[in-house]
N, C-alpha and C positions, 0 to 999 in steps of 0.2 A: 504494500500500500504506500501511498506518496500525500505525505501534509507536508506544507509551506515549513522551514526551519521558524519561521518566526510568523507574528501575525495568523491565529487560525482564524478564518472567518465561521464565526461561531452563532447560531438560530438560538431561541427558547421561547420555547410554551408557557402559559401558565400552570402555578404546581410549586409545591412548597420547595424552594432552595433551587430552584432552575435559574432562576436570575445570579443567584451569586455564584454557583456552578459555571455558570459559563461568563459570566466576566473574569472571573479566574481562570479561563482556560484561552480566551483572547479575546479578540474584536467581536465584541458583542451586541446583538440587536435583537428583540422579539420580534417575534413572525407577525406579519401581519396581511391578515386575508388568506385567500388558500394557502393550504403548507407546500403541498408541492411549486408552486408560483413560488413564492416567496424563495424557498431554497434555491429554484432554481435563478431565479432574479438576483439572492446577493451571492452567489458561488457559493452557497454555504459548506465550510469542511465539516461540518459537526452538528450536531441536532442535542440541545438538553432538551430532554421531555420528562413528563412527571412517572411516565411509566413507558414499558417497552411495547411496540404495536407489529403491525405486522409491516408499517411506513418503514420500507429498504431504500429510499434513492440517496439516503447520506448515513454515514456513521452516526449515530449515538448513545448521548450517556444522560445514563439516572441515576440523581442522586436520591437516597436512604440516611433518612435522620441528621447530615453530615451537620456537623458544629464546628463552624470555622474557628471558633476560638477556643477552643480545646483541642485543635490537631497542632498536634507535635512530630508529626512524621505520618509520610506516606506509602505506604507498602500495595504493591501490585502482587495478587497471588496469581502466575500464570502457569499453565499444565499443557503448555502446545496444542491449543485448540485454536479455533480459525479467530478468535476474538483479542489473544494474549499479547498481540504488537499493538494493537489500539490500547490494550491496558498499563502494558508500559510505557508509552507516548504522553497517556496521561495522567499517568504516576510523575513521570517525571515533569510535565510543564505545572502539574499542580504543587510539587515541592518547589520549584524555582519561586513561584508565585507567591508562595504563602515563607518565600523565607526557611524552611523546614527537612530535616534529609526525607530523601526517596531512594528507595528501592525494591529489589526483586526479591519473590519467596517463590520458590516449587517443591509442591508438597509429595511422597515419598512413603509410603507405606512400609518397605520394607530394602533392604541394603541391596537388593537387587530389581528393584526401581530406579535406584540411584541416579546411572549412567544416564537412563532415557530423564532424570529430573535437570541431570549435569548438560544432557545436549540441551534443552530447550533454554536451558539458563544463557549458554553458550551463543547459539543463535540470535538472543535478544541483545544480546552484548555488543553486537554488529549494529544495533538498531539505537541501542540507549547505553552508551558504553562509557559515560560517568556515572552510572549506578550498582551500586553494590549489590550482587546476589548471594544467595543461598540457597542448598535443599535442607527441608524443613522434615525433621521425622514426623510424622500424621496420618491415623489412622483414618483420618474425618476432617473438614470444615472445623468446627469445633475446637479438634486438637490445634492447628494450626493458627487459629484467632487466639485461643489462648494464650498462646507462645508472644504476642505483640506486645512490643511495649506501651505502657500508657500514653496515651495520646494518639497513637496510631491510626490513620482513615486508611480503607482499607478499598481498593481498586481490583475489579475483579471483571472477567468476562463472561458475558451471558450462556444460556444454557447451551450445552455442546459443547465438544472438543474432548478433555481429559474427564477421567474420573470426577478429580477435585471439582473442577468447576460444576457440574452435572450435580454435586452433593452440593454447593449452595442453594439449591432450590428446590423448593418443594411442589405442591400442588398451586395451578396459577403463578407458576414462577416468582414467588413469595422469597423473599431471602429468609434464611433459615437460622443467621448468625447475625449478632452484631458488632462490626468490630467498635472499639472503645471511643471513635470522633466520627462513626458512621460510615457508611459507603456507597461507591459511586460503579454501578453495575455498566458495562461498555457494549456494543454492538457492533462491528465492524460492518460497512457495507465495501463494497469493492470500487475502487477510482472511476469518478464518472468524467464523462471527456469535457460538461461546463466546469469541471474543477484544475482541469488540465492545459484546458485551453490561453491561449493566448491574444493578444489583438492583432488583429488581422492588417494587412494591406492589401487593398482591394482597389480595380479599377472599376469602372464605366464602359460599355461599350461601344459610345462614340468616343474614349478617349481616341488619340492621335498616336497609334502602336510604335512612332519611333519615341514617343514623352515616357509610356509604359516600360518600355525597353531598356532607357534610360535610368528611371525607378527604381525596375525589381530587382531586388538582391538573392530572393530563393528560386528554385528550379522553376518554379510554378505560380500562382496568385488566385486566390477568388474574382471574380466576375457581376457584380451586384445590379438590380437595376431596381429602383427605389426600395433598395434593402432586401430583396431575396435574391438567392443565390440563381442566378441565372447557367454558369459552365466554369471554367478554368479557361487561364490561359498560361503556357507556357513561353520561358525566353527564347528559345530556339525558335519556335512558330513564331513570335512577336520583332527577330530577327531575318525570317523566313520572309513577311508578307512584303508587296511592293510599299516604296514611298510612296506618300498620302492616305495610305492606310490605316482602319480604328483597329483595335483592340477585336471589336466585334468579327472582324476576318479572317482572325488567328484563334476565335474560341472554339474549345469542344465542350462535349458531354458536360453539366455539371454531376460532378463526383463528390459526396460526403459522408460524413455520421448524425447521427442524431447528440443533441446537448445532455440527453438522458440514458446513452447508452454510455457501458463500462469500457472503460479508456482502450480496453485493448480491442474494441471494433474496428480500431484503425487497418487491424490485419487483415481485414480485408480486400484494405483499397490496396491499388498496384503500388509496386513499392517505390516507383520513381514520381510518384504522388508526394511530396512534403514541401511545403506542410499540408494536413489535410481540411480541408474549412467542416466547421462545427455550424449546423443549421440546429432552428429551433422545429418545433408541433407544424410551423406553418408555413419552416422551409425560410424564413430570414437569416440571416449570418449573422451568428453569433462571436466568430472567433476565429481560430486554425491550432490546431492542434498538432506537434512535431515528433517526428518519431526519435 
């Protein structure tokens, strides 16, 4: 998965502790008007919501109980499930934020779980490699919260993935434990291409193909004609056409993804396609998108 090093552009619902949940985790604003609109209108990286739904088009997180002014540390419990790099992500931007150490636990049943606790710790380390890990002996949720020091909020991925996580939750996906400053349940959804995207340089079709030629710095360009993507033009064709020719001479096919498809539909397009233009619902240009 890919968030910005800095700046997460971060959504919230109404719902107790989503406002201060997500201004601690960055550029924060409430949603307003449809969710899906909304997300997709401010690129949002992240979703607080007050509970978990079945809404996949962004990553998020719900906070439980959390009490900002009794955490003293932040522990991410991760067991290699599809959730566990979102939990450390935000383990770690919520330690920065609040001032407080962060780190990793994977919990560990028996001396011959170990290894498989050692590789996920390992892995994460590539991702969040100023935080300290361990494996945690724990026969249960329970044992492992226990083991926290006072103050501790405790960051965790939704149901799926390892044993451990799958024991946070009961019926209704209810958390079953509490750690000591509360916790913040994560949802990974997969890179969507408005989070990917980038601003475009786009021409007109009666531009003047030697002005365009002139311009373009990548292989290729979107083609817009009052904001929907009309075709592509490439430098070679825009090199190709006689003088006094437009842009519209040297266009083909328009080729895209959608704003709401997973970053990797780019594989589709031919590969000598880059960058690839990101249209919305109704086919306006959003963006481009580079491999």
């Amino acid at each position: 998965m890919t968030f910005p090093d800095e700046g997460w552009r971060v959504l919230w619902t109404r719902g107790d502790g989503c406002r201060e949940l997500a201004l601690i985790l960055g550029a924060a604003r409430p949603v307003e008007g449809d969710l899906r609109a909304a997300c997709l209108r401010q690129r949002a990286d992240l979703l607080v919501a007050r509970k978990l739904t079945s809404f996949g088009l962004v990553s998020v997180a719900v906070p439980h109980d959390v009490r900002r002014e009794a955490v003293g540390g932040v522990v991410a419990a991760v067991g290699g499930g599809p959730h566990s790099t979102l939990a450390a992500l935000v383990a770690e931007r919520m330690g920065r934020a609040l001032e407080v150490p962060a780190s990793l636990a994977s919990g560990s049943r028996s001396p011959r779980e170990d290894p498989t606790a050692e590789a996920v710790l390992s892995e994460l380390h590539e991702v969040v490699p100023a935080l300290p890990a361990k494996v945690v002996r724990a026969d249960n949720p329970r044992d492992l919260v226990a083991g926290l020091a006072p103050g501790s909020l405790l960051v965790v991925g939704a149901p799926g993935g390892s044993w451990m996580q799958r024991q946070f939750f009961g019926p209704g996906r209810r958390l079953v434990v509490r750690a000591p400053a509360g916790a913040v349940v994560v949802r990974r959804a997969p890179t969507r291409c408005f989070q990917a995207m980038e601003e475009a340089m786009v021409f007109g079709p009666a531009m003047p193909a030697r002005e365009a030629r002139r311009l373009l710095r990548d292989a290729v360009a979107p083609v817009v004609d009052e904001g929907h993507l009309i075709g592509i033009v490439r430098r070679t064709a825009l090199a190709a056409v006689s003088v006094g020719s437009t842009v519209a001479h040297a266009l083909e096919a328009a080729v895209s993804v959608r704003d709401d498809e997973p970053a990797d539909a780019i594989e589709r397009i031919p590969a000598d396609i880059d960058p690839v233009p990101v249209v919305d619902a109704d086919g306006r240009l959003r963006g481009v998108v580079r491999r």
